[in-house]
MARLUM-805502 format. One record per residue: x negated, y, z of N, C-alpha, C in turn. Coordinates in Angstrom, 1 decimal, m for minus. Atoms other than C-alpha are relative to their C-alpha. Layout:
// residues N
REC   n.c1   n.c2   n.c3  ca.c1  ca.c2  ca.c3   c.c1   c.c2   c.c3
REC      X      Y      Z      X      Y      Z      X      Y      Z
...
END
This chain:
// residues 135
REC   n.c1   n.c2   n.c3  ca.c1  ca.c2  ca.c3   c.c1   c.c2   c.c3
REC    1.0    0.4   m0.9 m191.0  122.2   96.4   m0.4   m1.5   m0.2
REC    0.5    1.2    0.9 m193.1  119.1   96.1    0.1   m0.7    1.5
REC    0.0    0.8   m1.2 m192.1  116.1   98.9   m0.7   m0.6   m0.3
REC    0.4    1.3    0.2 m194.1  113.5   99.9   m0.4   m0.4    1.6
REC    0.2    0.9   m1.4 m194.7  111.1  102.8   m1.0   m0.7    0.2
REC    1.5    0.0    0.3 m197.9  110.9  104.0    0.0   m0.7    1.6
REC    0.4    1.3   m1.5 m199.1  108.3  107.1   m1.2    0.6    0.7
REC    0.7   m0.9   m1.1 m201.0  110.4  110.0   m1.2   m1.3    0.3
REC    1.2    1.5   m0.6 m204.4  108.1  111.5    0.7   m0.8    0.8
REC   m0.1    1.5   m1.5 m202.3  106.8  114.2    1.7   m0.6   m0.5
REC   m1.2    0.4    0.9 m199.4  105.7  111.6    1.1    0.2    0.0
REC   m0.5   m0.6   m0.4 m197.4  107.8  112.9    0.2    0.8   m1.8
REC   m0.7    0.0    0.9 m194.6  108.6  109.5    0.0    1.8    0.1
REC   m0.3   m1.0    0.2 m194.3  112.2  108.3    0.2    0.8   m1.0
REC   m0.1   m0.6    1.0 m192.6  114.1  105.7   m0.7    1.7   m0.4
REC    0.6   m1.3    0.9 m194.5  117.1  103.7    0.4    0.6   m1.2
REC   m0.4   m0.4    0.7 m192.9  119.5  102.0   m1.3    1.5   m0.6
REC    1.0   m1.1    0.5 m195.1  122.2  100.0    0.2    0.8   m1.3
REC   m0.5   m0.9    0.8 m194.5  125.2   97.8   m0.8   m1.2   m1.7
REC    0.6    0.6    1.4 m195.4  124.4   93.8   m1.3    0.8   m0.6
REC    0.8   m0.8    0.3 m198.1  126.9   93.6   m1.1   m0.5    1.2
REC    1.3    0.4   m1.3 m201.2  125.6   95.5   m0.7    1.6    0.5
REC    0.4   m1.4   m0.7 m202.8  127.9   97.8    0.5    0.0    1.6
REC   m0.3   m0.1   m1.3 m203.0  128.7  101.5    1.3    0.6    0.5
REC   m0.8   m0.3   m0.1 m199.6  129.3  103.4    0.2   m0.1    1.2
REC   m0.5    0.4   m1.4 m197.8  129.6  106.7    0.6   m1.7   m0.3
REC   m0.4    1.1   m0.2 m196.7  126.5  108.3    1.1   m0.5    0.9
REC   m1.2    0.6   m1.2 m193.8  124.9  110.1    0.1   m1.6    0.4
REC   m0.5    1.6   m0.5 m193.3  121.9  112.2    1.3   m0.4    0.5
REC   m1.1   m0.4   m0.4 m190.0  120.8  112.2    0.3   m1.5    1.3
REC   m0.8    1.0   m0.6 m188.1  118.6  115.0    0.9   m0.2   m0.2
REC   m1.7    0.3    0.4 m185.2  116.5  114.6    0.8    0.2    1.4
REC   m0.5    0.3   m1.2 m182.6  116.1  117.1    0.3   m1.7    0.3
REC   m0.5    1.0   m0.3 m181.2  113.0  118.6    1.0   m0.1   m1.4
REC   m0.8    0.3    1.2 m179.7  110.9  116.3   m0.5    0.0   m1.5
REC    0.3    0.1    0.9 m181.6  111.4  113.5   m1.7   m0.4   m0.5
REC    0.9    0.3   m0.2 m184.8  109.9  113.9   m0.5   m1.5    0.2
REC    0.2    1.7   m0.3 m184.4  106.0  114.0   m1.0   m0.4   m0.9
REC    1.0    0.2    1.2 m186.2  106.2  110.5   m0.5    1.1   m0.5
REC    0.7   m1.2    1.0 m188.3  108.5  108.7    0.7    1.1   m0.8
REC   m0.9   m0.8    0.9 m185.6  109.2  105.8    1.1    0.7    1.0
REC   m1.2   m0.4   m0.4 m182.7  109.7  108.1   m0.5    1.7    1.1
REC    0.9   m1.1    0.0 m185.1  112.9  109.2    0.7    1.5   m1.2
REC   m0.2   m1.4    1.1 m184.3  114.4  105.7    1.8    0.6    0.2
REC   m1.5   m0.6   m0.1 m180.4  114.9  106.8    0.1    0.2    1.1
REC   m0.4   m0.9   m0.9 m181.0  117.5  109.1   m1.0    1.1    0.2
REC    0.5   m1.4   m0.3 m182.0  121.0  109.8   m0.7    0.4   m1.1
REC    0.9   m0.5    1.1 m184.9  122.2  107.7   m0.2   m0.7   m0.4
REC   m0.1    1.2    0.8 m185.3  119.0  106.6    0.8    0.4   m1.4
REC   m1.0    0.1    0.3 m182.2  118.8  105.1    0.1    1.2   m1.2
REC    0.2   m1.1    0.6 m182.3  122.0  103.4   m0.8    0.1   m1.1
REC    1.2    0.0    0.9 m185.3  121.2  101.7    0.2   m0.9   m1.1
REC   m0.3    1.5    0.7 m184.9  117.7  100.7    1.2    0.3   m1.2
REC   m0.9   m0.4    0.5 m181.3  119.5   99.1   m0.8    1.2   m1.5
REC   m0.1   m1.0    0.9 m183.2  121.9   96.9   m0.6    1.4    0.2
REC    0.7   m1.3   m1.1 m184.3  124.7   99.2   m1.2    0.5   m0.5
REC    1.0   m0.3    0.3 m187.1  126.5   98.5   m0.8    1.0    1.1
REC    0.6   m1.5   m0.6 m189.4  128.9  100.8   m1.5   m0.5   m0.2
REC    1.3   m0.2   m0.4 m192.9  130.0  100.9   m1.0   m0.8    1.0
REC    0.2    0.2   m1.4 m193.8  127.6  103.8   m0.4   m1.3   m0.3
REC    0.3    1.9   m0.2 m195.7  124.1  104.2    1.1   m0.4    0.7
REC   m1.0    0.7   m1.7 m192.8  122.1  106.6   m0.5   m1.4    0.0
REC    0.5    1.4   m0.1 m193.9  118.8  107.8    1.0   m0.1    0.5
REC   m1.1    0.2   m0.8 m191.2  117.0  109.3    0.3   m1.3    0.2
REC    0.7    1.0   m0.1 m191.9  114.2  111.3    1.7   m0.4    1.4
REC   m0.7    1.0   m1.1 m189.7  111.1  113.5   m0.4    0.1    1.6
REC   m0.1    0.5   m1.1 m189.3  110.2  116.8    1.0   m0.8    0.5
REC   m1.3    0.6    0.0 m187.2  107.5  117.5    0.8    0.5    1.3
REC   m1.0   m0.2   m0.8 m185.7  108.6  120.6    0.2    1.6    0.2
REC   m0.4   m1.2   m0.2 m185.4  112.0  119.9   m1.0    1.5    1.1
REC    0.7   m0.8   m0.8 m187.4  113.2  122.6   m1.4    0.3    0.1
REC    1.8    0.3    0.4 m191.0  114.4  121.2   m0.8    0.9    1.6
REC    0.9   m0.7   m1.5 m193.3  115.1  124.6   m1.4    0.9   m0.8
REC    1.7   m0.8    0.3 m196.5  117.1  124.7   m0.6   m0.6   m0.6
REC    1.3    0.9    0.4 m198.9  114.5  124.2    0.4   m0.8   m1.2
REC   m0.2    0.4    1.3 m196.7  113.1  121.0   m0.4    1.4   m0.9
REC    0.1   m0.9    1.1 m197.0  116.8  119.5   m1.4    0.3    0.1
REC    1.5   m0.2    0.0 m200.7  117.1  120.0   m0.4   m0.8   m1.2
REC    0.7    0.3    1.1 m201.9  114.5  117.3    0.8    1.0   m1.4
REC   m0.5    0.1    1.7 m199.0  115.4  115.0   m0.5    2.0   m0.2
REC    0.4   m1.4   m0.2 m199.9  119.5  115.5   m1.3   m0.1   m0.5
REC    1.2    0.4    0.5 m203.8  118.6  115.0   m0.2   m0.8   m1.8
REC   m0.1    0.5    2.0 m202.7  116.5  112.0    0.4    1.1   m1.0
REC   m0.4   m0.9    0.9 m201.0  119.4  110.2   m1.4    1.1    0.0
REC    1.1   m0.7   m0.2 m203.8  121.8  111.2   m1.3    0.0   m0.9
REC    1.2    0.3    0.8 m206.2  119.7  109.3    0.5   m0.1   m1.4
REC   m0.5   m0.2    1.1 m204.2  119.7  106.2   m0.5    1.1   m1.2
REC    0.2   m1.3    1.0 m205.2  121.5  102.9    1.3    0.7   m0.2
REC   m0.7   m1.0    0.5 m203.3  124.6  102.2    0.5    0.8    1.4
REC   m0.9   m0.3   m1.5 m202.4  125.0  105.9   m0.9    1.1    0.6
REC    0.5   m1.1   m0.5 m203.2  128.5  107.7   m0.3   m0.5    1.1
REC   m0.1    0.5   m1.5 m203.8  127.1  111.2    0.2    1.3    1.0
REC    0.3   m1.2   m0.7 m203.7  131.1  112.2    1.7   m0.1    0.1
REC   m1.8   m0.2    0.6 m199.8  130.7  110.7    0.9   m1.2    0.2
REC   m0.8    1.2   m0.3 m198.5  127.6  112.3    1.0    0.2    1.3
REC   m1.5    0.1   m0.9 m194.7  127.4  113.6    0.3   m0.8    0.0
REC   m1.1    1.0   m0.5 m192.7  125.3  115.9    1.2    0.2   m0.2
REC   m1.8   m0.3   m0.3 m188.9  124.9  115.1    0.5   m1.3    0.4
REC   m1.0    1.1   m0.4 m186.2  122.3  116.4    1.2   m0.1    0.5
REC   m1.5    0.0    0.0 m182.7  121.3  116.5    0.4   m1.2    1.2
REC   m0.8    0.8   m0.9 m180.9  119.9  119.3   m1.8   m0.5    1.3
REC    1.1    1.3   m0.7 m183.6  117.5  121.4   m1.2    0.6   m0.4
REC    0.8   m0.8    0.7 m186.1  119.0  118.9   m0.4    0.9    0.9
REC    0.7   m1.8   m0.5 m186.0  122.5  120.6    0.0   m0.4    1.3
REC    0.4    0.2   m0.8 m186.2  120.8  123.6   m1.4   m0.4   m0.2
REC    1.4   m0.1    0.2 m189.8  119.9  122.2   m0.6    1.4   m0.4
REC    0.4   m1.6    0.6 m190.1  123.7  121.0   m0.3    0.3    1.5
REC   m0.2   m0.8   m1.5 m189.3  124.6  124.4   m1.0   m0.7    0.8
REC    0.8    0.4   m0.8 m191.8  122.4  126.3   m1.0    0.2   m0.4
REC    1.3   m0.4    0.5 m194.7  123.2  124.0   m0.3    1.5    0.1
REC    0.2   m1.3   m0.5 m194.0  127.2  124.7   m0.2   m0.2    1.0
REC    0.4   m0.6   m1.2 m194.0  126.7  128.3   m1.5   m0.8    0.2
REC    1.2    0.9   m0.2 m197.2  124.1  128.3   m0.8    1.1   m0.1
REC    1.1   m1.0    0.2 m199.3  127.6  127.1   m0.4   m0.4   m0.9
REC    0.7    0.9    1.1 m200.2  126.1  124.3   m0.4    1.6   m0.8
REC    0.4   m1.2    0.9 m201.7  129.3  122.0    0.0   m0.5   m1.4
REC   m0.1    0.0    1.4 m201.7  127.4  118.3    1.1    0.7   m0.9
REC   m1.3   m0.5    0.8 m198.4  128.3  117.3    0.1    1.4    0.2
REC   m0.1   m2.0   m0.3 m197.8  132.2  116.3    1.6    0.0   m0.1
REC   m1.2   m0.6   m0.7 m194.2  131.7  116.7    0.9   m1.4    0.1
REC   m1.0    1.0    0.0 m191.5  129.3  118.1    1.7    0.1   m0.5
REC   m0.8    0.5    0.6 m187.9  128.4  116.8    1.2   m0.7    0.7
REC   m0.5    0.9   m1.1 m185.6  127.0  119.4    1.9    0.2   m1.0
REC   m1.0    0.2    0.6 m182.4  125.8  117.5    1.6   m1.0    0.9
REC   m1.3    0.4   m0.7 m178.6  124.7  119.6   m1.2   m1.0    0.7
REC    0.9    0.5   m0.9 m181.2  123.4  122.1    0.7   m1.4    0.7
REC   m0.1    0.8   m1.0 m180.5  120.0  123.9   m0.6   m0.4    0.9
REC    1.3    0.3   m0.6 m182.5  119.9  127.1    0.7   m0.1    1.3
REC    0.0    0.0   m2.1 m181.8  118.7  130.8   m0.8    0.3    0.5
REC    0.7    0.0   m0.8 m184.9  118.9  132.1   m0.7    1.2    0.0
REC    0.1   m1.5    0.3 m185.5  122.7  131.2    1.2    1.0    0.1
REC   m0.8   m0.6   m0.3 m181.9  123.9  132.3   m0.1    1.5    0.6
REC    0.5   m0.7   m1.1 m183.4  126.2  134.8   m0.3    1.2   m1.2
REC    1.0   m1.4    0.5 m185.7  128.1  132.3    0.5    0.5   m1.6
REC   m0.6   m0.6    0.8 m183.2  128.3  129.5    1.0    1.2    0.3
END
């Protein structure tokens, strides 16, 4: 798979991973958890990240973008969701949410918001207080 690190309009840091055969594909957005988000790189040592950056290979665009404090809200996943969307190679019919820890506490707040872009979510050892109730 071919990395690279590509700067969103609102300079907002994001890694892009992409099969080696060009051409349209599903897509995944991944979250980090806490803890691994102070910088960009420290992103690639974890979850799907991690996996990828290691060697990994699948079928799948993965973007896989920071937050320093771990906790990405609605209105941070709106540009970065729109950003991928407009991306060459990207299905926007085939775009998935995953996330680990804190992450799937952003999986989990973008399923209940109603949001319809994503055809499927991903919720990974979830860290979430403020959704206890509806896990």
């Amino acid at each position: 798979m071919k990395k690279t690190l590509e700067i969103m309009p609102n300079g907002k840091k994001i890694w892009r991973f992409s099969p080696d055969q060009p051409g349209v594909y599903p897509t995944w957005i991944f979250c980090h958890g806490l803890g691994s988000g102070d910088t960009i790189d420290r992103v690639l040592g974890t979850g799907l990240a991690k996996f990828l950056n290691n060697g990994g290979n699948i079928p799948y665009h993965v973007f896989a973008t920071n937050d320093l404090n771990g906790w990405v809200t609605n209105a941070e996943m709106r540009p970065i969701k729109e950003y991928v969307k407009s991306q060459p190679g990207v299905d926007p019919n085939r775009l998935h949410l995953t996330g680990l820890s804190s992450g799937a506490d952003a999986v989990l707040r973008e399923m209940n918001s109603g949001d319809d872009d994503f055809a499927s979510f991903v919720i990974i050892s979830i860290n979430s207080n403020a959704y206890v109730d509806d896990i």
